[in-house]
N, C-alpha and C positions, 0 to 999 in steps of 0.2 A: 504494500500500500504506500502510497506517496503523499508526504506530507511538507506541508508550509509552515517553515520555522518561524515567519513571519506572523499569519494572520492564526497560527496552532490549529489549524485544522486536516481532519483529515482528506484525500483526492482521491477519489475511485478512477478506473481507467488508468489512462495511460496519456500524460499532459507535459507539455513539454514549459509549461510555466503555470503557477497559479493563475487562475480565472480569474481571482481577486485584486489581488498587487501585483502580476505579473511576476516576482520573485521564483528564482529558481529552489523546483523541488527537491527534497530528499526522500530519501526510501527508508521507511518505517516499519517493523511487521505490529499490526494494532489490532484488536479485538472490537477497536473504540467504533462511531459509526462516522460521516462525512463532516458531520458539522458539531460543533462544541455542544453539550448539554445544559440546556440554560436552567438556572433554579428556579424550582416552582414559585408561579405568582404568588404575592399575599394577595391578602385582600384588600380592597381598595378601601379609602377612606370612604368614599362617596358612599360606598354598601354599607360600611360600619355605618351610617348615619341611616341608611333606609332599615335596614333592620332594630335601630334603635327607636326609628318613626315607626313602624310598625307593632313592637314592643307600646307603645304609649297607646297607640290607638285601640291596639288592642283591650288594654290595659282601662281604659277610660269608656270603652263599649260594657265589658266587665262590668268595673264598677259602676257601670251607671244604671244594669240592669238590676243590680242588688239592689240601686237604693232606691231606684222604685218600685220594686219588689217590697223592700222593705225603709219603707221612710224615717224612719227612727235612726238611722244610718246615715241619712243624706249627711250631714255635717260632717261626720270623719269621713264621709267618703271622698266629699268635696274636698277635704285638706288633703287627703290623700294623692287628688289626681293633680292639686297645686305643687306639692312636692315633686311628681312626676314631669311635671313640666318644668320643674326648677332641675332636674339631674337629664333631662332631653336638653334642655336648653346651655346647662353648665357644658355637659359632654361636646356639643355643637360647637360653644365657642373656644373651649379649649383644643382643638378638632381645625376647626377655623384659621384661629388665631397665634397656633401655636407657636409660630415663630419670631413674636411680639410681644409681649410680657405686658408690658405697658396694656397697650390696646384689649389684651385677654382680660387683665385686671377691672380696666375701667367698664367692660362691658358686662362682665361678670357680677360686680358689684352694683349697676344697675337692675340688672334682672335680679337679685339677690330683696336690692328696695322694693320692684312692684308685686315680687311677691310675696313679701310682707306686708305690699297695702292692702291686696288682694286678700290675704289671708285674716288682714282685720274688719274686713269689709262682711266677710262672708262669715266671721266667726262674734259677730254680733257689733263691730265700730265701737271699738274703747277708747278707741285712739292712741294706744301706745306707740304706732307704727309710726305716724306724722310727730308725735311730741317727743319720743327720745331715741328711738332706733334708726330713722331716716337721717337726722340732723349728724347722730355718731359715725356710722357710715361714710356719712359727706365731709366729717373732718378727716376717716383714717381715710377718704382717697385722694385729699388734700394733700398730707403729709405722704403717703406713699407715693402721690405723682411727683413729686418735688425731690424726695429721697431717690427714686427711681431714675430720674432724670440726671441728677447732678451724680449716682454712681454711674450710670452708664456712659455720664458727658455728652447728653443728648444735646444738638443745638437748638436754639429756643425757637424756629418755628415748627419743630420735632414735636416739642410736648405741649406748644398753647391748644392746636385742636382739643387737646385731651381737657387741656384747663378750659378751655371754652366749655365743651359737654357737661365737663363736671358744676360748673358754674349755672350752666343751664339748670341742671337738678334741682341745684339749689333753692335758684329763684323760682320753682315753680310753688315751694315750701309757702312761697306770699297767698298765692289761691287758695290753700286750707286753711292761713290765717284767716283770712278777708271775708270767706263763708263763714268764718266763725267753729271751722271741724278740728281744730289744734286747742286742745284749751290749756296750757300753758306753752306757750308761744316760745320763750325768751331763748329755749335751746336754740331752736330755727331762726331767730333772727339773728344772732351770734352769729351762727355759720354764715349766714344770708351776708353780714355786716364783712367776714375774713375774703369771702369770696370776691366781692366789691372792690376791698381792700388790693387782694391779690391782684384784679384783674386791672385796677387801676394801675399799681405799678407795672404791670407787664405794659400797657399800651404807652404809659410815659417813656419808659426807659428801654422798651424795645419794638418800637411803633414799628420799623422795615421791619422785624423778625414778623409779623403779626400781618401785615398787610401780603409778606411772600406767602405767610400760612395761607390766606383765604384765597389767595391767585390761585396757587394748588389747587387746594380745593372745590374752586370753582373754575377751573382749567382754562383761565382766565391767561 
């Protein structure tokens, strides 16, 4: 059998240069077949996502027959299929994102708030979610976009997008004041008040960093 030191593969017949790179053959005796043995696929990401989608829907078809089956359920069942959607959603973005720490984090920790709101909403509105869990959240992603940034030496129109988003969150905290569904307020304006704070100094003292962000981003 004659073989290409070159491309390592094996040449059936009788060739007076490889097919491939032209390279002159040598003479081999091999059990092996013509062409290299490639390793078996994995799986793809894309499938590990459709069978993770299929797992919820399933999952949420299930549950949702019990609880109308049996209605005395619906309540955990409801939380149930909210946490489901919080570990389809986490898998997704860390899945996604996973080459970005930063962006994994920040969107992670969004879905993380609505389905906390979600989960106060549907487990009777006590408000814990808007008066002290949402506000804490919006500081550690304050502090960790800013730590994250300044370890990895990010350049500042690298992580404003992220401050910008994060900032958004924040001030949406004014709507639950404003209906009056936050009844003690003062954590949320704090945050509300650092954000303002932060975002003022980003635009003084790094207005071109801030104006390339949004060209970016609006492919401007």
């Amino acid at each position: 059998m004659q073989y290409c030191p070159k491309c390592r593969v094996n040449i059936h017949g009788q060739k007076k240069a490889c097919p491939l790179c032209q390279k002159k053959l040598e003479y081999k005796e091999s059990d092996e077949g013509s062409f290299p043995v490639f390793p078996e696929r994995k799986i793809s990401s894309v499938t590990v996502i459709k069978i993770l989608t299929f797992i919820l829907a399933a999952f949420c078809i299930i549950t949702g027959m019990i609880g109308f089956m049996l209605p005395e359920t619906e309540a955990v069942i409801r939380i149930c299929q909210i946490v489901a959607f919080f570990i389809w959603g986490d898998v997704f973005v860390i899945n996604y994102f996973r080459y970005n720490i930063l962006k994994t984090i920040t969107i992670e920790a969004l879905i993380v708030m609505i389905a906390v709101l979600v989960t106060d909403l549907l487990t009777g509105w006590h408000r814990w979610s808007v008066t002290w869990v949402i506000p804490s959240m919006l500081l550690v992603m304050m502090i960790v976009t800013l730590i994250i940034s300044k370890a990895a030496r990010f350049h500042a129109d690298e992580f404003i997008s992220y401050l910008v988003l994060d900032s958004a969150a924040a001030l949406i905290q004014l709507i639950f004041i404003k209906l009056e569904m936050n009844w003690f307020p003062y954590p949320a304006m704090i945050i509300v008040t650092l954000y303002l704070l932060l975002d003022a100094g980003v635009v003084i003292f790094n207005f071109g960093d801030l104006m390339s962000a949004i060209a970016r981003r609006l492919n401007l």
